[in-house]
Backbone atoms as SQL, in Angstrom:
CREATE TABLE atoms (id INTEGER PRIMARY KEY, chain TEXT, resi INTEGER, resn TEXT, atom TEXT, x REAL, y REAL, z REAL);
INSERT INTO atoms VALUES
  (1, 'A', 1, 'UNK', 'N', 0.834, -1.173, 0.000),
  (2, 'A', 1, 'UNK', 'CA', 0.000, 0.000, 0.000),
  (3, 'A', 1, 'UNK', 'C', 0.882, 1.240, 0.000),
  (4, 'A', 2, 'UNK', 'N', 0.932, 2.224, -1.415),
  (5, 'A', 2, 'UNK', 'CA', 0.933, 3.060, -1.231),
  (6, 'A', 2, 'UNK', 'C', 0.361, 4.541, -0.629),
  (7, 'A', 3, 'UNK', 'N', 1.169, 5.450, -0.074),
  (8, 'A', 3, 'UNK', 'CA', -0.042, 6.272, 0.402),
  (9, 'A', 3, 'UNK', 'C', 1.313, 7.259, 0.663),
  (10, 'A', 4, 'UNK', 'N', 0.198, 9.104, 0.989),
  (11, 'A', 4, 'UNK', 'CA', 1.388, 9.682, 2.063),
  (12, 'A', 4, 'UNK', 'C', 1.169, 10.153, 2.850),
  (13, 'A', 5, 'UNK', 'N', 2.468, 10.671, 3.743),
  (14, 'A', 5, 'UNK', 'CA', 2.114, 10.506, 5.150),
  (15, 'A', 5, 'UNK', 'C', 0.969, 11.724, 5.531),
  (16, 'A', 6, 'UNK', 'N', 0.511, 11.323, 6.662),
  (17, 'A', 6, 'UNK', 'CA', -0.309, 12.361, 7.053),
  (18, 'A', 6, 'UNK', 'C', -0.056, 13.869, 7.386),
  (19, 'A', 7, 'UNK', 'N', -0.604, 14.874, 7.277),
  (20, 'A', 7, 'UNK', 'CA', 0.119, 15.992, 7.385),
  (21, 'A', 7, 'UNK', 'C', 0.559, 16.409, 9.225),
  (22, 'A', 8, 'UNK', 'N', 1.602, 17.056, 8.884),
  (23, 'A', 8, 'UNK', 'CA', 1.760, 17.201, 10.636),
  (24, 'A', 8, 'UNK', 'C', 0.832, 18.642, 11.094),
  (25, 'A', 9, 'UNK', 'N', 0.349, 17.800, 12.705),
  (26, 'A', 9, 'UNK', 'CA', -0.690, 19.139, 13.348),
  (27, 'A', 9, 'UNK', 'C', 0.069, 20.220, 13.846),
  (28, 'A', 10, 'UNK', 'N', -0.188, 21.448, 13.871),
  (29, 'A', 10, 'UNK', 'CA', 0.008, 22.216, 14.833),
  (30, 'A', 10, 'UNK', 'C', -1.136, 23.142, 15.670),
  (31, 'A', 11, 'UNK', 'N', -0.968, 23.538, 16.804),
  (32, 'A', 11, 'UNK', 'CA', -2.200, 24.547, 17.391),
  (33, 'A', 11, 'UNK', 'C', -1.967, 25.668, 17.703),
  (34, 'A', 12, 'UNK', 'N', -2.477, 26.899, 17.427),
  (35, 'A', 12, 'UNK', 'CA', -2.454, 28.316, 17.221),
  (36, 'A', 12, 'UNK', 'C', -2.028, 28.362, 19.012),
  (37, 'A', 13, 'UNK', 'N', -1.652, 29.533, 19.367),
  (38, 'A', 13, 'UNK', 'CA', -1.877, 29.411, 21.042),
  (39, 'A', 13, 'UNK', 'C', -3.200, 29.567, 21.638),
  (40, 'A', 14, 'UNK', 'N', -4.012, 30.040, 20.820),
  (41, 'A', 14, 'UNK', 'CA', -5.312, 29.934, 21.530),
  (42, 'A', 14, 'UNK', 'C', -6.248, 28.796, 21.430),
  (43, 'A', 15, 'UNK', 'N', -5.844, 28.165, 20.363),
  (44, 'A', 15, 'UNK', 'CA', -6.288, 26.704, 20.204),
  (45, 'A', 15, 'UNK', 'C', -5.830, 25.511, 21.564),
  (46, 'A', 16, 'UNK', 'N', -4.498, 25.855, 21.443),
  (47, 'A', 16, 'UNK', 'CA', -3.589, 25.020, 22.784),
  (48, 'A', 16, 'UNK', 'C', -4.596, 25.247, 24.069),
  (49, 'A', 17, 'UNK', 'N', -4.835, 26.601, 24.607),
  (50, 'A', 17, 'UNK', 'CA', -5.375, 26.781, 26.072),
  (51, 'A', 17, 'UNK', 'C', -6.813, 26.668, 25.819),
  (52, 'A', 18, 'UNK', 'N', -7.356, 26.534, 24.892),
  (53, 'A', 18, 'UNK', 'CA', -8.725, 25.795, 24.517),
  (54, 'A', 18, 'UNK', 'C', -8.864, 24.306, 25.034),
  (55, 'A', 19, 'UNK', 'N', -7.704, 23.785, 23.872),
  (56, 'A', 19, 'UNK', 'CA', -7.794, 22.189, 24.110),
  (57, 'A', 19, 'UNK', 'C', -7.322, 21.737, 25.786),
  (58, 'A', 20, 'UNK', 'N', -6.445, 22.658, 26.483),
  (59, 'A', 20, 'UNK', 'CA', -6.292, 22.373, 27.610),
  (60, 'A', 20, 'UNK', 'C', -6.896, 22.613, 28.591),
  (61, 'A', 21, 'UNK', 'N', -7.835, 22.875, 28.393),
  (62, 'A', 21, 'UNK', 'CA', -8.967, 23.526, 29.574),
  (63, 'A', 21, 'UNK', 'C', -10.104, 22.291, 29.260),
  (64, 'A', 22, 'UNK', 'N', -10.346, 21.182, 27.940),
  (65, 'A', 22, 'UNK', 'CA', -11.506, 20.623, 27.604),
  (66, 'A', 22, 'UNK', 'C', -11.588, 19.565, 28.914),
  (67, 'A', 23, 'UNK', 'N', -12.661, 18.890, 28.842),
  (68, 'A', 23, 'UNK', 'CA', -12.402, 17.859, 29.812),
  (69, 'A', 23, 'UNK', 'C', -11.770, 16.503, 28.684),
  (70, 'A', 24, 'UNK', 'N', -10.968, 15.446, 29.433),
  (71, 'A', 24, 'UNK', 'CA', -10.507, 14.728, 28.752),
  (72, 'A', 24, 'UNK', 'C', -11.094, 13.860, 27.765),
  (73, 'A', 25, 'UNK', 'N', -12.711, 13.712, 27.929),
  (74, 'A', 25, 'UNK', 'CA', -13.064, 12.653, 26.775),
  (75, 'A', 25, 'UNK', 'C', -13.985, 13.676, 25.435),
  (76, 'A', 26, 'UNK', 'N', -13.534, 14.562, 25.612),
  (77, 'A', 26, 'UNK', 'CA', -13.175, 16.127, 24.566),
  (78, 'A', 26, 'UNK', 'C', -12.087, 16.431, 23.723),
  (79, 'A', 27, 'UNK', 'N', -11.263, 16.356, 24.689),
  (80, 'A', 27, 'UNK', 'CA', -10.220, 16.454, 23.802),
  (81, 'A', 27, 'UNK', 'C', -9.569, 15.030, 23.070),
  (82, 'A', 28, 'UNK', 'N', -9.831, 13.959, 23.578),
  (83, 'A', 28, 'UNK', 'CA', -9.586, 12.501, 22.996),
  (84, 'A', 28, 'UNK', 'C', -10.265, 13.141, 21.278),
  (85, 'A', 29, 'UNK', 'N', -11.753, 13.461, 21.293),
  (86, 'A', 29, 'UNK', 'CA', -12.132, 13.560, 19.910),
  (87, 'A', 29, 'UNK', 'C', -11.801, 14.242, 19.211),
  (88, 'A', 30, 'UNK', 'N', -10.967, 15.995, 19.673),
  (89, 'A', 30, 'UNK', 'CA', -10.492, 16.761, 19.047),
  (90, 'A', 30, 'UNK', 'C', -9.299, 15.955, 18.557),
  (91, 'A', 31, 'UNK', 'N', -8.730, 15.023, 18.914),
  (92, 'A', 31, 'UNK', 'CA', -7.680, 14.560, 18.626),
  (93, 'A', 31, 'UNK', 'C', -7.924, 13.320, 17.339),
  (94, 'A', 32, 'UNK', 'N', -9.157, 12.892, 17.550),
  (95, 'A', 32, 'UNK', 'CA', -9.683, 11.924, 16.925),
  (96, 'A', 32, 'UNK', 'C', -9.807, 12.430, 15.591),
  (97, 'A', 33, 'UNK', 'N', -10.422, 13.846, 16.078),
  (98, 'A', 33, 'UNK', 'CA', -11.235, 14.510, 14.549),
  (99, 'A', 33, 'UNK', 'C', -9.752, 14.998, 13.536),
  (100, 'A', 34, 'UNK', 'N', -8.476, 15.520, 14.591),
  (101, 'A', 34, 'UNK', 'CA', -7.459, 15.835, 13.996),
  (102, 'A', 34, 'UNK', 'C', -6.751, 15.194, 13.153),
  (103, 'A', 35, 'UNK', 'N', -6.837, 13.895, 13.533),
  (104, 'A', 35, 'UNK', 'CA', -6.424, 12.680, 13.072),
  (105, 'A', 35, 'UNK', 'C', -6.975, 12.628, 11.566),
  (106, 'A', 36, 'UNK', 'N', -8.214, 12.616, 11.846),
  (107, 'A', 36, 'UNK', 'CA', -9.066, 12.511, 10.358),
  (108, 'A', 36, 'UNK', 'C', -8.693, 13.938, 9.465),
  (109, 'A', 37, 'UNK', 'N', -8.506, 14.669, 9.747),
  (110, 'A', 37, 'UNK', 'CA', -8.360, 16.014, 8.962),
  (111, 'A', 37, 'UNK', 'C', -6.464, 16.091, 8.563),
  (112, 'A', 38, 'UNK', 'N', -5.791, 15.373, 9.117),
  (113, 'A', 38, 'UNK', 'CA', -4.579, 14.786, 8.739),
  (114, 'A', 38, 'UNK', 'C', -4.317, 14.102, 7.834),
  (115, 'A', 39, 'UNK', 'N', -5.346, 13.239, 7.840),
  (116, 'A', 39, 'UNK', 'CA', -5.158, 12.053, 6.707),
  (117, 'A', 39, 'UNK', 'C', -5.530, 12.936, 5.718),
  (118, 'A', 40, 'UNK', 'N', -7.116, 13.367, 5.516),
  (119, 'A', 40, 'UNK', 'CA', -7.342, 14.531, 4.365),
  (120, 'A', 40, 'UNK', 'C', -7.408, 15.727, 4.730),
  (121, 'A', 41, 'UNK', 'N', -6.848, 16.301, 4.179),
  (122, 'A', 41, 'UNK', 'CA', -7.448, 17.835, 4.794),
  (123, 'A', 41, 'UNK', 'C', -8.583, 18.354, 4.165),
  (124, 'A', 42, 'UNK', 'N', -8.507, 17.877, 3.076),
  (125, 'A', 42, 'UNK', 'CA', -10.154, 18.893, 2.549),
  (126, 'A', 42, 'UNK', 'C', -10.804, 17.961, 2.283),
  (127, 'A', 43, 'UNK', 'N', -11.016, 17.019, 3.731),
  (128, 'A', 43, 'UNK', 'CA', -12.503, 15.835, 3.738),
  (129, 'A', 43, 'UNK', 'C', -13.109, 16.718, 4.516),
  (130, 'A', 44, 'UNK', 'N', -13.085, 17.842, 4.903),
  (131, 'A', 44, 'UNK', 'CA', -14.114, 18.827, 5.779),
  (132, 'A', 44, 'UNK', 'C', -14.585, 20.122, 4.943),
  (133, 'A', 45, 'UNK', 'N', -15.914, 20.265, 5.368),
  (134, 'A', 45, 'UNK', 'CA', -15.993, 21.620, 3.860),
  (135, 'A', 45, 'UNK', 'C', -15.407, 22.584, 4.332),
  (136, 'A', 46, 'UNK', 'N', -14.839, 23.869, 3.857),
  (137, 'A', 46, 'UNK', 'CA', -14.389, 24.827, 3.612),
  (138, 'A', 46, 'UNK', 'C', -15.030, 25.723, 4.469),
  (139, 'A', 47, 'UNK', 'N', -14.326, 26.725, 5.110),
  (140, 'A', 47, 'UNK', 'CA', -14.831, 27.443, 6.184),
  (141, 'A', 47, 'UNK', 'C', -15.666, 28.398, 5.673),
  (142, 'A', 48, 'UNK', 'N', -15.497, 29.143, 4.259),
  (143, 'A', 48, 'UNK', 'CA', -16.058, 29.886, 3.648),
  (144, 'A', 48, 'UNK', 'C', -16.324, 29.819, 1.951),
  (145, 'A', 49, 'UNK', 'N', -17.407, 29.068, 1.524),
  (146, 'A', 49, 'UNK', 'CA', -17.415, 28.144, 0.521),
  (147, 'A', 49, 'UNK', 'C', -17.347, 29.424, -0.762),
  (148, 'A', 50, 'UNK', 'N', -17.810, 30.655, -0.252),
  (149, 'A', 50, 'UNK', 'CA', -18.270, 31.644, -1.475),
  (150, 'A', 50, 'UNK', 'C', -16.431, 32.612, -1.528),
  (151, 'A', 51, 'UNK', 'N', -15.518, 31.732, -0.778),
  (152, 'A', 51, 'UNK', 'CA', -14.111, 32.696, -0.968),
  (153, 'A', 51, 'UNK', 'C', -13.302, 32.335, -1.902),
  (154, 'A', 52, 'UNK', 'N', -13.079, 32.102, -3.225),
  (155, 'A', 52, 'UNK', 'CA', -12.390, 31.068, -4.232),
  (156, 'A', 52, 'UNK', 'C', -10.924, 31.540, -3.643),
  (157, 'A', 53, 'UNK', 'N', -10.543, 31.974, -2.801),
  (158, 'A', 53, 'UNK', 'CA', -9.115, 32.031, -2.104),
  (159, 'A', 53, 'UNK', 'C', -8.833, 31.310, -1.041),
  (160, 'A', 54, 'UNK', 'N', -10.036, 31.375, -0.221),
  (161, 'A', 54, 'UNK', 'CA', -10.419, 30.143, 1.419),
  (162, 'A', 54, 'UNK', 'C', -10.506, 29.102, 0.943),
  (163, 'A', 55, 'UNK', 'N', -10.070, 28.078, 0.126),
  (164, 'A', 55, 'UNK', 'CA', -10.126, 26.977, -0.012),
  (165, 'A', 55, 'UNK', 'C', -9.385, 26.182, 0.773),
  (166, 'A', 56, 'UNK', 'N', -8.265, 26.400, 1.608),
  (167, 'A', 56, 'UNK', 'CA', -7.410, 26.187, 2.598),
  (168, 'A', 56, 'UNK', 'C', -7.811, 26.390, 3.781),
  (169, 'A', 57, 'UNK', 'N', -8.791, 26.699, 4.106),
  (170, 'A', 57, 'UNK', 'CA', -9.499, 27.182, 5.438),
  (171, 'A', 57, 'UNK', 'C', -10.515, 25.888, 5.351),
  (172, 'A', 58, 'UNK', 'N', -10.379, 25.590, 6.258),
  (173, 'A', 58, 'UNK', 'CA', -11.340, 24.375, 6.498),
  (174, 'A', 58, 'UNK', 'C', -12.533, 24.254, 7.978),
  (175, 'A', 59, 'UNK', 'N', -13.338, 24.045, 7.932),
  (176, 'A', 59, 'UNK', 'CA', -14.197, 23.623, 9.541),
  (177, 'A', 59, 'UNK', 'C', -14.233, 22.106, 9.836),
  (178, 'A', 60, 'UNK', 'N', -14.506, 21.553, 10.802),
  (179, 'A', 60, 'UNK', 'CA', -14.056, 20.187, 10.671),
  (180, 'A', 60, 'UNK', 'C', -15.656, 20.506, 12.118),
  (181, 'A', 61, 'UNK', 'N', -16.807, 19.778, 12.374),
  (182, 'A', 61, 'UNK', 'CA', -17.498, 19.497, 13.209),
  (183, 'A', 61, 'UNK', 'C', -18.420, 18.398, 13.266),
  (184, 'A', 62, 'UNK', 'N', -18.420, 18.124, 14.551),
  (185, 'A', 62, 'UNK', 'CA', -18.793, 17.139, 15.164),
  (186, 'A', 62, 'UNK', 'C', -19.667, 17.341, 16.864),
  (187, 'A', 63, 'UNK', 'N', -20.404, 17.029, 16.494),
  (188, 'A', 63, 'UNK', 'CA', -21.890, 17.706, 17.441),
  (189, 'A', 63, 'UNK', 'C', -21.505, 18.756, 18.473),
  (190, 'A', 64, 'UNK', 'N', -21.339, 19.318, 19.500),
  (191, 'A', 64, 'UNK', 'CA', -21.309, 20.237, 20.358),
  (192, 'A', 64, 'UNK', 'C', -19.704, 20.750, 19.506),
  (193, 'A', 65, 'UNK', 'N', -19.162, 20.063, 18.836),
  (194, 'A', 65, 'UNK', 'CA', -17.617, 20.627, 18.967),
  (195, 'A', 65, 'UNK', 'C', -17.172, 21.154, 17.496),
  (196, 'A', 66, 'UNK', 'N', -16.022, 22.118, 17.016),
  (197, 'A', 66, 'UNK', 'CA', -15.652, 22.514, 16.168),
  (198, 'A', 66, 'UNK', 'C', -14.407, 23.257, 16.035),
  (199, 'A', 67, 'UNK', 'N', -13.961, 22.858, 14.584),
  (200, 'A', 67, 'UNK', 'CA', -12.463, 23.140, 14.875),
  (201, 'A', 67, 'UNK', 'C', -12.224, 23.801, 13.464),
  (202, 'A', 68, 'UNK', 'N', -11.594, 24.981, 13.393),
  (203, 'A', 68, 'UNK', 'CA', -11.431, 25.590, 12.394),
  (204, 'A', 68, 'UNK', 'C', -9.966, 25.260, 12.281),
  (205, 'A', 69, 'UNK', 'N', -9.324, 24.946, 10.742),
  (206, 'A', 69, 'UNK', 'CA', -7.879, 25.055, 10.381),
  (207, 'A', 69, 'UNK', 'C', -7.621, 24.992, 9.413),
  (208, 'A', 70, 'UNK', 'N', -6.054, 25.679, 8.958),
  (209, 'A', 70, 'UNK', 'CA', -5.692, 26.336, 7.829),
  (210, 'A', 70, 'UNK', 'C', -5.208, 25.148, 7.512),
  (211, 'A', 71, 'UNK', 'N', -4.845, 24.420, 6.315),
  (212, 'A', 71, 'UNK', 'CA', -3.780, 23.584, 5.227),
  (213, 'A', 71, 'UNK', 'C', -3.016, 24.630, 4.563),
  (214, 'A', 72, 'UNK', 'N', -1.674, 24.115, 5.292),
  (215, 'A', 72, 'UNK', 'CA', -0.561, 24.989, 4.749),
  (216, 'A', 72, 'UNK', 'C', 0.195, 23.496, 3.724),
  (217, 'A', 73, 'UNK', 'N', 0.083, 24.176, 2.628),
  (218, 'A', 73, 'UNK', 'CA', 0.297, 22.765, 1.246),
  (219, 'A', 73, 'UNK', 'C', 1.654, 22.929, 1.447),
  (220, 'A', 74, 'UNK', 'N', 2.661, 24.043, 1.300),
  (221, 'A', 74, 'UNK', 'CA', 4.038, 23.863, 0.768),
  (222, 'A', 74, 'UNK', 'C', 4.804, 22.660, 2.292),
  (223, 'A', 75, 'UNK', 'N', 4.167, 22.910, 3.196),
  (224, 'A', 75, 'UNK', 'CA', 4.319, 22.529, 4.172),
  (225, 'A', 75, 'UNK', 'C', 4.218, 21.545, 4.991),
  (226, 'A', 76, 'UNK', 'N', 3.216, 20.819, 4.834),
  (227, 'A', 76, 'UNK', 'CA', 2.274, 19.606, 4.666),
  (228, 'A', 76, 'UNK', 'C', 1.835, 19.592, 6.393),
  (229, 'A', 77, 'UNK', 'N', 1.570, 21.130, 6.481),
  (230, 'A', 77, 'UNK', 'CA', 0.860, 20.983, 7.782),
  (231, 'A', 77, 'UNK', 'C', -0.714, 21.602, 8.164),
  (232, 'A', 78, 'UNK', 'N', -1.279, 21.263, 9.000),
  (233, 'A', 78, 'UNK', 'CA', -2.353, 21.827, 9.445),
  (234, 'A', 78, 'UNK', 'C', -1.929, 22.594, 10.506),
  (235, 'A', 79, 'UNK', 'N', -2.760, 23.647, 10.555),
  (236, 'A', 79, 'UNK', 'CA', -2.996, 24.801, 11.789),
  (237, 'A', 79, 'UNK', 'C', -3.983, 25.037, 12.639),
  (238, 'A', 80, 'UNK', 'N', -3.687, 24.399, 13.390),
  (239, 'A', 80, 'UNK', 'CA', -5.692, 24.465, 14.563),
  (240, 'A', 80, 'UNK', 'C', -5.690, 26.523, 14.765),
  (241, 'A', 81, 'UNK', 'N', -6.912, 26.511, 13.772),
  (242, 'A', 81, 'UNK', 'CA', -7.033, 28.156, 14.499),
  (243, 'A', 81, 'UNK', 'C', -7.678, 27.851, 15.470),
  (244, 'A', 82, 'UNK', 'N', -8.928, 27.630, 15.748),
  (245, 'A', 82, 'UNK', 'CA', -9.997, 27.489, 16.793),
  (246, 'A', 82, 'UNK', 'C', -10.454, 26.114, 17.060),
  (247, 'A', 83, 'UNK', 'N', -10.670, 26.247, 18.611),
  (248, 'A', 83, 'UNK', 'CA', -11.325, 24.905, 19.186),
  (249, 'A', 83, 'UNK', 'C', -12.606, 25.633, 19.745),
  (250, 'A', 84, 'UNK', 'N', -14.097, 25.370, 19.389),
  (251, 'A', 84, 'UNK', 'CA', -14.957, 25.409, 19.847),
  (252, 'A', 84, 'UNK', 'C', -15.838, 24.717, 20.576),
  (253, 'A', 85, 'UNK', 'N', -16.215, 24.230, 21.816),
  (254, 'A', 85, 'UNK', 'CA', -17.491, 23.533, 22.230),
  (255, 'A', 85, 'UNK', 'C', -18.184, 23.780, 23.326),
  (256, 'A', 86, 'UNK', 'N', -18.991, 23.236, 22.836),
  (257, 'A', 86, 'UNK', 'CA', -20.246, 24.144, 23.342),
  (258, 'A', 86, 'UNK', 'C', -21.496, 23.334, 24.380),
  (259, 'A', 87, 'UNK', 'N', -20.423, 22.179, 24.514),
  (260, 'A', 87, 'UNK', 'CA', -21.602, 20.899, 25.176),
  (261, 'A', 87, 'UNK', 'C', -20.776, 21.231, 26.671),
  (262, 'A', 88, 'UNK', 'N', -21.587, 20.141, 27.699),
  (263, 'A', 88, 'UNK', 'CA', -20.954, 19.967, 28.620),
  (264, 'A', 88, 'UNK', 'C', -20.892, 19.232, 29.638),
  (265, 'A', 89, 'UNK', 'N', -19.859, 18.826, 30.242),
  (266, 'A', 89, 'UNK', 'CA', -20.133, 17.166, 30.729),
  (267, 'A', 89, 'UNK', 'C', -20.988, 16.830, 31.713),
  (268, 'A', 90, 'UNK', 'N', -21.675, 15.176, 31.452),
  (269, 'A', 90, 'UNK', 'CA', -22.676, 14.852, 32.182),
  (270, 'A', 90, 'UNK', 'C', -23.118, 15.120, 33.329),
  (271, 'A', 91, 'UNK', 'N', -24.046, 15.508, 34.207),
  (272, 'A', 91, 'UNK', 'CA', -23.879, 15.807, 35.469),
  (273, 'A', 91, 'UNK', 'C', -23.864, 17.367, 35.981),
  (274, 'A', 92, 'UNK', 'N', -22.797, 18.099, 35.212),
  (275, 'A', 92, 'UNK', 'CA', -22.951, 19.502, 34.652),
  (276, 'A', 92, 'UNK', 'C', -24.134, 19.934, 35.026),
  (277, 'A', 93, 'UNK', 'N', -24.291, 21.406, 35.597),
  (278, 'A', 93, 'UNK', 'CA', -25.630, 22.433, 35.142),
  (279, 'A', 93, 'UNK', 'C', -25.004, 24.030, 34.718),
  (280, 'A', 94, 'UNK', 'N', -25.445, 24.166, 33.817),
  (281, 'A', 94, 'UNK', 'CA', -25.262, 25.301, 33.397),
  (282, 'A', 94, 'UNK', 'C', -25.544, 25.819, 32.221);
């Protein structure tokens, strides 16, 4: 099997103290979802479909959660701009 490698992640700094504040079976999926957006990057639609320049801008979501990031091609990396979510764990009121 040919194939290539997956692109390497990186996280903006505000992405980082996002993901480090999630509770842990949160960030397991941000990691999950990263994973998947590694292998492809533009298996997620486009953050802004009407920008014929944003084609590199991607959203990647998955129910309460969302993750905006750039594909840098020369580079073969991704860029977590934003970690969003919006759920909250069981038990929780608020």
């Amino acid at each position: 099997m040919t194939g290539t490698a997956p692109y390497a992640v990186r996280l903006s700094t505000t992405a980082a103290k996002v993901l480090d504040a999630l509770p842990p079976r949160v960030e397991d999926t941000v990691w999950d979802v990263l994973d998947a957006a590694a292998a492809d990057p533009w298996g997620f639609r486009r953050w802004n479909a009407d920008d014929p320049d944003g084609q590199d801008v991607r959203y990647a979501s998955v129910g309460p959660l969302s993750l905006t990031y750039w594909v840098n091609r020369p580079l073969r990396r991704l860029t977590v701009l934003s970690i969003v979510w919006l759920g909250q764990e069981p038990g929780s009121r608020g």
